[in-house]
C-alpha positions as CSV (number, residue, x, y, z in Angstrom):
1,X,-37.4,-51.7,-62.7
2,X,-34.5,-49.5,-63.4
3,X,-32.4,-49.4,-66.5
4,X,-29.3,-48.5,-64.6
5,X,-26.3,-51.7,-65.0
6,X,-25.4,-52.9,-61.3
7,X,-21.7,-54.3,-61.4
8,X,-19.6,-56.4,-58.9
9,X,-16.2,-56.4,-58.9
10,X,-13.1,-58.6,-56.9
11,X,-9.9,-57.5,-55.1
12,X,-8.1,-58.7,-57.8
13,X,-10.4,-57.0,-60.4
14,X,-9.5,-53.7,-59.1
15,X,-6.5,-51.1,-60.0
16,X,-4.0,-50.2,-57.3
17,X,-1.9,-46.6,-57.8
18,X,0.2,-44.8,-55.8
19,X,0.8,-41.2,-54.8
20,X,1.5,-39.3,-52.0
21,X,2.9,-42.1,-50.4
22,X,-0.6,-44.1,-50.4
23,X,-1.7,-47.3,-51.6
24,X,-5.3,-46.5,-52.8
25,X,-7.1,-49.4,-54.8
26,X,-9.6,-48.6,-57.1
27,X,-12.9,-50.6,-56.3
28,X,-15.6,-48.3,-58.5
29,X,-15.5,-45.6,-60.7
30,X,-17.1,-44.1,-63.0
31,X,-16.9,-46.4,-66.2
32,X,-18.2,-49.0,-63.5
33,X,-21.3,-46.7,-61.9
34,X,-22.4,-44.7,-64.9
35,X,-21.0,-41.7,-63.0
36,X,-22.3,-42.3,-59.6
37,X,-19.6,-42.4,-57.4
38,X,-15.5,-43.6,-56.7
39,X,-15.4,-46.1,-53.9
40,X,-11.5,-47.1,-53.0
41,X,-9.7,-48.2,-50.2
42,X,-6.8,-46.2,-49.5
43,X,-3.2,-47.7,-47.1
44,X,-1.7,-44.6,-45.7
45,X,1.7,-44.6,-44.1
46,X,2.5,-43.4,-40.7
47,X,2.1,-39.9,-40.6
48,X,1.1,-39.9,-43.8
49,X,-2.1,-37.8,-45.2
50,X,-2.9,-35.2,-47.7
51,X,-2.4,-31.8,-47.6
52,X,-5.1,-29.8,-46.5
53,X,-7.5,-29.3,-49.9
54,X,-11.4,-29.1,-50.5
55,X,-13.5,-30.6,-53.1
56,X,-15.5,-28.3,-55.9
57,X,-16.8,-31.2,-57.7
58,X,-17.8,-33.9,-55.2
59,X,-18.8,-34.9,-51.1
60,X,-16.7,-37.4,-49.7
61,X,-17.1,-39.9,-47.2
62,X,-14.2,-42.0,-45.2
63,X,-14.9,-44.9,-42.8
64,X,-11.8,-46.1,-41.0
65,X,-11.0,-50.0,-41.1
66,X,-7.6,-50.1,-39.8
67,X,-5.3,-48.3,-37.7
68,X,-5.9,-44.4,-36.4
69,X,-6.6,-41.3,-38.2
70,X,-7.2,-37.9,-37.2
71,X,-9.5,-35.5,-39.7
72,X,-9.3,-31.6,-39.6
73,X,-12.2,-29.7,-39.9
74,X,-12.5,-26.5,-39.1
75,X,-8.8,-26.0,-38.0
76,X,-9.8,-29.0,-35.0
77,X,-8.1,-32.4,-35.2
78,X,-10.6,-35.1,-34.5
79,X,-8.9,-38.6,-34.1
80,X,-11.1,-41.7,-35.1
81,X,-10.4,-45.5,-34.7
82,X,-11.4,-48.7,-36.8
83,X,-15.3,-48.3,-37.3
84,X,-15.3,-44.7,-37.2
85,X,-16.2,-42.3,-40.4
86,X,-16.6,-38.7,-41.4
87,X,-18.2,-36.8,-44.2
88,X,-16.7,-33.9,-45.7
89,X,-19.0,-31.9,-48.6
90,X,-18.2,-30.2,-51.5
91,X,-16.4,-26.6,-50.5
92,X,-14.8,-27.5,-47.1
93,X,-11.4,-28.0,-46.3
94,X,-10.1,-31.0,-45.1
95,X,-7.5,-32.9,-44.8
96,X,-6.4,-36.5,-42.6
97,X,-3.5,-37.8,-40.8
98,X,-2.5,-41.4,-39.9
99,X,-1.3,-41.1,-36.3
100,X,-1.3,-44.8,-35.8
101,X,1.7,-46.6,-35.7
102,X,1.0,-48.6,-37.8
103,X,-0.3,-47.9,-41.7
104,X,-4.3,-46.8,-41.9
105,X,-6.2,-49.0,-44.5
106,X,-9.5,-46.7,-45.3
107,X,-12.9,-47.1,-46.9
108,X,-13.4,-43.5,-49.1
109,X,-16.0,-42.6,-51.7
110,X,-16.5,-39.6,-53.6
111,X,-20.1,-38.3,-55.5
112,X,-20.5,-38.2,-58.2
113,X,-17.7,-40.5,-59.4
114,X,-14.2,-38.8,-61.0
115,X,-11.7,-38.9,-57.5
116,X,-10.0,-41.9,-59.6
117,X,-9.3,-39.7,-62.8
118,X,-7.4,-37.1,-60.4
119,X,-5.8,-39.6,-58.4
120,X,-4.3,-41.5,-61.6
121,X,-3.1,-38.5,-62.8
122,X,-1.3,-37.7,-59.6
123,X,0.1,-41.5,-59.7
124,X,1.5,-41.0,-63.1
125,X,3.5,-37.7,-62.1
126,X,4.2,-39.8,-58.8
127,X,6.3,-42.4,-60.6
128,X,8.0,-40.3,-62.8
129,X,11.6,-40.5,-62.5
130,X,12.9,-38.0,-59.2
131,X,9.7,-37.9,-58.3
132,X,6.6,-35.4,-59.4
133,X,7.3,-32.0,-59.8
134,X,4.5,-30.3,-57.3
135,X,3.4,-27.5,-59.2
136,X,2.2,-29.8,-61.8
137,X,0.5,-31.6,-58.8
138,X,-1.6,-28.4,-57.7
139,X,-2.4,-28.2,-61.2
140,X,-3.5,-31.6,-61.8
141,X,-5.9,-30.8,-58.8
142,X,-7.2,-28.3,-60.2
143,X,-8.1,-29.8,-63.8
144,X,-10.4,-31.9,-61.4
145,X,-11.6,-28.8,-58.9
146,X,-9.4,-30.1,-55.9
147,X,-7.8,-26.8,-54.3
148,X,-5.1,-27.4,-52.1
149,X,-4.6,-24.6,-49.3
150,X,-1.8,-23.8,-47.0
């Protein structure tokens, strides 16, 4: 029997933020999983995506639900459709492109949990007023050991 607390939680249960022109929606995170992981599902705009960036802290997984999106890895665009996924660890850089024409709605999760820390940090520089200033952005990233690269 484990001594570990299981949680469920509902849509409207869950925190929405925006940032880099994405809807993500906060499903679990780390007060919810004792640290375990951030699951989220993620609306991207049309020809929208991060820049590329690795992880130092945490693997992360994407399964595509709607629309189409193309991953880079190892400077190779690979284009997936609803029901695809990809993994991409700790150390290697990344990034993802909607090239739908429509938005992309996503399934991600990061391990060990903390993605949503980052991420609402990002939101809160995102709404301030003329928008965030991007320096602080690449330093937010790396309070939380996400490196973006040119």
């Amino acid at each position: 029997m484990s001594d570990k607390s299981a949680t469920i939680i509902t849509q409207d249960a869950a925190r929405v933020l925006h940032a880099f022109g994405e809807e993500v929606t906060i499903l679990l995170d780390c007060e919810r999983t004792g640290g375990a992981l951030t699951m989220w599902t993620e609306i991207t705009p049309r020809g929208g995506g991060p820049p590329p960036h690795y992880h130092l802290n945490d693997d992360e997984s994407f399964h595509v639900l709607e629309g189409r999106v193309a991953f880079l890895l190892s400077g190779e665009w690979h284009e997936v459709g609803p029901g695809g996924a990809a993994f991409m660890p700790r150390g290697v850089v990344h990034t993802f492109k909607n090239v739908g024409d429509q938005p992309s709605r996503m399934l991600l999760t990061t391990t060990p949990s903390g993605f949503e820390k980052f991420f609402a940090h990002c939101a809160a520089e995102f709404a301030k007023p003329g928008g965030p200033d991007m320096s602080r952005i690449i330093e937010i990233g790396v309070e939380h050991g996400i490196h973006f690269v040119q």
